[in-house]
C-alpha angles and dihedrals in degrees: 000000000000098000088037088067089042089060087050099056088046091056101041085053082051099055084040093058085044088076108049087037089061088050088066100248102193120255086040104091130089099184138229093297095061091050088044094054076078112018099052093166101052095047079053095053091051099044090060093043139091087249097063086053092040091106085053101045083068113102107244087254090066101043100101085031107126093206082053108037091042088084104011094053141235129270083197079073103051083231098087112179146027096313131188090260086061092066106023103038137269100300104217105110097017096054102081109101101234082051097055097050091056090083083197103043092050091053093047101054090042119293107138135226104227118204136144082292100063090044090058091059081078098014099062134139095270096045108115107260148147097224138017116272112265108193092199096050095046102042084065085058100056088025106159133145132143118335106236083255088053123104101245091219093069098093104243125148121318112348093043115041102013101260109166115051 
């Protein structure tokens, strides 16, 4: 009974970290060449994306700007755009690889599930923007997930965090 309690309060820290790990807290990110040690084809997708230039599409004037900076991302970093940890949560304690093949255990230390939601806390109504955000159109755009030689339990794109809708 007793260590059964124990296991609880452990877990319950744990989902309680979750939160504050999601929000970015520095110190916490390992950045895109760490998740792509792993996931090859999706480093590859978002090299070759708007999100990897998304630091550098800012005009020099909003660069230290926090509204800006807060989605584009920061050079003062060294992790400049929109990089995988934006979307799927600062990587610290879900990286290692045994950690990333627990589902459950990943989620609960920080690893995100990406959807149409995670995407609208950037891509909102008052973002500048041409045209209005359209979730189906753009996901094509960024579109990663596990590469065909990758374990599908390690929580990359679609099948593994819920990216899509």
């Amino acid at each position: 009974m007793r260590s059964g309690l124990g296991v609880l309060v452990v877990l319950a820290g744990l989902v309680a970290g979750s939160v504050v790990l999601a929000t970015g807290v520095a110190g916490q990110f390992e950045g895109s060449a760490r998740c792509g040690e792993c996931h090859r084809a999706a480093l590859e997708a978002w090299q070759t994306s708007i999100h990897a230039r998304a630091q550098q599409a800012l005009p020099s004037e909003h660069a230290a700007d926090p509204r800006c900076v807060q989605c584009h991302g920061s050079s003062e970093t060294g992790r400049a755009g929109v990089q995988c940890e934006s979307c799927h949560g600062a990587g610290k304690h879900y990286s290692a690889r045994y950690v990333m093949k627990d589902s459950r255990l990943s989620r609960i230390v920080g690893l995100e599930d990406v959807g149409e939601k995670t995407c609208r806390r950037c891509h909102t109504g008052s973002s500048p923007s041409i045209q209005p955000f359209d979730y189906d159109a753009m996901w094509k755009l960024i579109e990663h997930g596990l590469a065909p030689d990758e374990d599908a339990t390690a929580g990359s794109g679609p099948a593994g965090t819920g990216a899509g809708k």
